[in-house]
PAPA-444894 format. One record per atom (N, C-alpha, C): x, y, z; residue in one letter. Coordinates in steps of 0.1 Angstrom, whole numbers, padded with zeros to 4 digits, always signed. Layout:
// residues N
XYZa...
// end
This chain:
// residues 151
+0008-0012+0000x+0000+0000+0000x+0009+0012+0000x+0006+0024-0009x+0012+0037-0009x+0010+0045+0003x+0017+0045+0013x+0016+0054+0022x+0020+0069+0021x+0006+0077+0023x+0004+0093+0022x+0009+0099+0033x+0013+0109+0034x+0014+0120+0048x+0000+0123+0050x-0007+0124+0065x-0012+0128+0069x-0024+0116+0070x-0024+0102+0063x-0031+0097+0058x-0030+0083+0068x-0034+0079+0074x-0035+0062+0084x-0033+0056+0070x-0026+0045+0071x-0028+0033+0065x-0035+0019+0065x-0040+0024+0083x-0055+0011+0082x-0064+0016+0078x-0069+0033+0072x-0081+0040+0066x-0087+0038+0053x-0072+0030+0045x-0072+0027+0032x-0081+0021+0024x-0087+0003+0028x-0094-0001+0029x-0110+0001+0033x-0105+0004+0044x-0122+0005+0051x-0131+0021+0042x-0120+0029+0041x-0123+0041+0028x-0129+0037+0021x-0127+0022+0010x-0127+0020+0000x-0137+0017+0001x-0139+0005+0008x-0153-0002+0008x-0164+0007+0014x-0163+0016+0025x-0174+0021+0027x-0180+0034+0013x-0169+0040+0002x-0177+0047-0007x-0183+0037-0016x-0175+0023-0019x-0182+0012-0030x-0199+0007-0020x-0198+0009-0009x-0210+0002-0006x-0221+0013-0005x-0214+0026+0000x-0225+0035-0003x-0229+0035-0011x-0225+0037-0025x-0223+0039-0043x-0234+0029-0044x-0231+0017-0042x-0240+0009-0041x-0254+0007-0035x-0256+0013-0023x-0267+0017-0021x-0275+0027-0029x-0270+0039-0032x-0272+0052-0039x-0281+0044-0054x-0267+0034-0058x-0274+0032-0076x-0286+0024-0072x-0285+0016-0063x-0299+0006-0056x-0312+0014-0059x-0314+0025-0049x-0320+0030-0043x-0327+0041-0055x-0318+0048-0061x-0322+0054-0075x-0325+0045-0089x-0323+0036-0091x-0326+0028-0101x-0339+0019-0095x-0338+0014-0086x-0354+0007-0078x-0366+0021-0079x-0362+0034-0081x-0372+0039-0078x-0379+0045-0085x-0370+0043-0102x-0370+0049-0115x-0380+0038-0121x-0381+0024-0116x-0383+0014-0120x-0400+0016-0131x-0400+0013-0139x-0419+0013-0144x-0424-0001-0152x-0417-0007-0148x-0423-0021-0148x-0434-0027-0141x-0438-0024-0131x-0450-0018-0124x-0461-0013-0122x-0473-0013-0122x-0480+0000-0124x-0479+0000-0106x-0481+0016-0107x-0482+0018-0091x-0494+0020-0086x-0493+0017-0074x-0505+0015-0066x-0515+0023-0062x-0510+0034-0066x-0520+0049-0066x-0529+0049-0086x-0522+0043-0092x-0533+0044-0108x-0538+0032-0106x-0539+0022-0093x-0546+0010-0094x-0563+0010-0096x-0568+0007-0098x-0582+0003-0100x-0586-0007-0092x-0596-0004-0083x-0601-0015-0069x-0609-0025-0080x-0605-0042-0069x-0604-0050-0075x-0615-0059-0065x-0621-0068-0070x-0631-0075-0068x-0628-0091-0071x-0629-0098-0058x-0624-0114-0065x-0634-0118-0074x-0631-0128-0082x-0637-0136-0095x-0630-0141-0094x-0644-0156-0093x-0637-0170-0096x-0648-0177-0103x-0646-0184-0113x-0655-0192-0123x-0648-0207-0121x-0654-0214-0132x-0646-0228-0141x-0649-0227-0154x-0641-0238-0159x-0640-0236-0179x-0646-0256-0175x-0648-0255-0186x-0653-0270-0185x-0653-0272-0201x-0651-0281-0207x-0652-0291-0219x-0660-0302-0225x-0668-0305-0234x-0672-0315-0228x-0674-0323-0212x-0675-0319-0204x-0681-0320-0192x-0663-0324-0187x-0656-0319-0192x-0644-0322-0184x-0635-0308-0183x-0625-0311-0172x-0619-0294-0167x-0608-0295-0176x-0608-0277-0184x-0603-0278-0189x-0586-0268-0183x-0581-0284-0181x-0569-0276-0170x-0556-0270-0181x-0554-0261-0174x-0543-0252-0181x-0546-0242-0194x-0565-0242-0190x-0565-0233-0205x-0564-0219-0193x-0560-0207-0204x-0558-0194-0203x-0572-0186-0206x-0579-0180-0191x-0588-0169-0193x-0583-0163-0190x-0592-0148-0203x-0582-0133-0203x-0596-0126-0209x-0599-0111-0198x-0611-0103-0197x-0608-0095-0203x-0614-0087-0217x-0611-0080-0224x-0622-0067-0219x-0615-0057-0216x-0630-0046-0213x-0643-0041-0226x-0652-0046-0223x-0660-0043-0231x-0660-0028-0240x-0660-0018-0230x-0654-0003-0236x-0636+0001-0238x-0634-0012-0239x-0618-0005-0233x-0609+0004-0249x-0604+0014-0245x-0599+0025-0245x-0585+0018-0258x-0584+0023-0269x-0571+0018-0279x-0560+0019-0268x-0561+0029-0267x-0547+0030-0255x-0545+0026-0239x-0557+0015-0236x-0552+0015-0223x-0536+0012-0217x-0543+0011-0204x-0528+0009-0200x-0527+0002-0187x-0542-0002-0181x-0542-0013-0176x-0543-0025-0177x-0537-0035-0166x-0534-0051-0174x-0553-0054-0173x-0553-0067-0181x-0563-0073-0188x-0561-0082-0174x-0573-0083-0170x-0578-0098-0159x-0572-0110-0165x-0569-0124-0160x-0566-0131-0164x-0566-0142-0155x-0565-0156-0159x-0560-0170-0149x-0563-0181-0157x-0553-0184-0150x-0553-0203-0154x-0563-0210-0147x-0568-0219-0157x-0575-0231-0149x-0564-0241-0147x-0571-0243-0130x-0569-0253-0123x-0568-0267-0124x-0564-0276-0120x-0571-0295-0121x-0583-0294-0122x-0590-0286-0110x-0604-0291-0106x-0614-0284-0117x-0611-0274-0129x-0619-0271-0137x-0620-0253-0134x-0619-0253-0119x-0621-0236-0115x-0607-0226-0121x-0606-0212-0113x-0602-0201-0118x-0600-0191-0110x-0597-0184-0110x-0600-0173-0102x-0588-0159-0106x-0591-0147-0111x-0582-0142-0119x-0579-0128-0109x-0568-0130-0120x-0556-0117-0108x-0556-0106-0123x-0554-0096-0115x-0550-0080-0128x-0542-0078-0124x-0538-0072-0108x-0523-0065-0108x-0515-0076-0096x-0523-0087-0089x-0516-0095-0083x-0519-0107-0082x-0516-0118-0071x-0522-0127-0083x-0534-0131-0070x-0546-0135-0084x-0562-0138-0076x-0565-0125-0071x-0562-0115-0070x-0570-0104-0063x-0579-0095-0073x-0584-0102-0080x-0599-0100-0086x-0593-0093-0097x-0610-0084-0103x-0610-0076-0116x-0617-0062-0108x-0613-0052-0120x-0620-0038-0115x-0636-0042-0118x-0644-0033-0115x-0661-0035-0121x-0658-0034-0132x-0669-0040-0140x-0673-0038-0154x-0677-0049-0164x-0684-0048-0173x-0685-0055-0182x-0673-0063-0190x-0670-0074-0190x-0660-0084-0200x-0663-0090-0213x-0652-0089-0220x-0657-0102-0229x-0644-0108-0226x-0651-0125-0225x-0639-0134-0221x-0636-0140-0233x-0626-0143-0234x-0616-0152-0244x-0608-0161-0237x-0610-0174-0243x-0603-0187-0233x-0594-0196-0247x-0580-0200-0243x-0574-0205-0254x-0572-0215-0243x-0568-0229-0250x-0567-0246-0245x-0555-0243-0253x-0538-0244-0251x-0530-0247-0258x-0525-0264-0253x-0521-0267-0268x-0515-0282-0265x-0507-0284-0278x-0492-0284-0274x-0481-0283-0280x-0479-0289-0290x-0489-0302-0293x-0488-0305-0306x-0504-0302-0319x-0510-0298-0310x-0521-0297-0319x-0526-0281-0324x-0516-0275-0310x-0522-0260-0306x-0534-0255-0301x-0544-0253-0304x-0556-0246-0294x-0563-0255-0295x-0568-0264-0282x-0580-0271-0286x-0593-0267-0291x-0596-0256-0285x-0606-0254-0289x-0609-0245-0305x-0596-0247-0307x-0595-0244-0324x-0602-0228-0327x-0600-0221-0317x-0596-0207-0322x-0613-0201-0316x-0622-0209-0313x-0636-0205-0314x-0636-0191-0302x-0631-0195-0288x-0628-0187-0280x-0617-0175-0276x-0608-0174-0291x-0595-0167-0287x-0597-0154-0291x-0605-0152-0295x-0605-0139-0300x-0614-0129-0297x-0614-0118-0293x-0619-0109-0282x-0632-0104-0294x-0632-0103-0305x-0637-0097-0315x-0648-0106-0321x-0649-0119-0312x-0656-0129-0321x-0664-0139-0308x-0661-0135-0297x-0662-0142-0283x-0676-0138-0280x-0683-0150-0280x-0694-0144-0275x-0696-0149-0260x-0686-0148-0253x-0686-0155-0238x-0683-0140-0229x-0693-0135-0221x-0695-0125-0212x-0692-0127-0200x-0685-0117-0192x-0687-0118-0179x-0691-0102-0172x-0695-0100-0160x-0697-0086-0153x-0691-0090-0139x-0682-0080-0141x-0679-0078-0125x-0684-0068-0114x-0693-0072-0103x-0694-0065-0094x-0691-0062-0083x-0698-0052-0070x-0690-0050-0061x-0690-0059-0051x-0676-0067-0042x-0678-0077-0039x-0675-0094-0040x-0671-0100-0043x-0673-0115-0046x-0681-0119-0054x-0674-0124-0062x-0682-0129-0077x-0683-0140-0082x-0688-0150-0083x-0685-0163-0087x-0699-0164-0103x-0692-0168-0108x-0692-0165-0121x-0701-0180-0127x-0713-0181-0135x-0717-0192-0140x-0708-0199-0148x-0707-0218-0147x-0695-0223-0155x-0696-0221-0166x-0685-0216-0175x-0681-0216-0193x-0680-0231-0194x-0692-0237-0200x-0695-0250-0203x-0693-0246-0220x-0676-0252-0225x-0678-0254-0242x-0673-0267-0245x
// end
């Protein structure tokens, strides 16, 4: 170690690390807070649980993807779209900004895709598309359980 006038030479180290750890805190703390991957919790929209089932021929249709499209929604929103996976047991229950903690109110149209890696959509496209779905939901205030999507 280069020894300075006026300077300890056990200060050297512990100097060092304490501005790299500060630095370190500093870029943490400024870059966590820049973050917008996120929506924050102040533009949230209160959320209401919903839970349904998808069903198939009278069987659960596990692992297909429901996704609530807003009936009026806006070209530019900028809120996430409701969504969840079915279950084993056939049910559901959809998260927007965390997971299962419901949908804002409103009118839906639901779109449900069955993917399967070698066939692709079981249900061969009838339900995927927001523009062609004639499958509805409403969300109100409160706890919602939803009549089963029997397709």
């Amino acid at each position: 170690m280069i020894q300075r006038p006026g300077i300890a030479t056990n200060w050297g180290p512990f100097w060092h690390r304490s501005v790299v750890g500060l630095s370190l805190i500093v870029c943490l703390t400024w870059f966590g807070g820049c973050s917008s991957n996120s929506p924050s919790t102040e533009n949230q929209k209160p959320v209401h649980p919903v839970k349904g089932s998808v069903t198939v021929g009278g069987q659960s249709a596990v692992a297909a993807f429901v996704l609530f499209t807003p009936v009026n929604e806006p070209p530019d929103a900028k809120d996430p779209r409701p969504r969840a996976e079915v279950k084993e047991d056939g049910s559901f229950a959809i998260s927007t900004y965390g997971t299962e903690d419901g949908a804002p109110l409103g009118e839906y149209i639901v779109t449900i895709t069955w993917e399967d890696r070698e066939i692709g959509d079981k249900l061969k496209g009838r339900y995927s598309d927001s523009k062609s779905s004639m499958l509805r939901a409403t969300v109100k205030e409160g706890p919602n359980d939803l009549p089963p999507f029997e397709l």
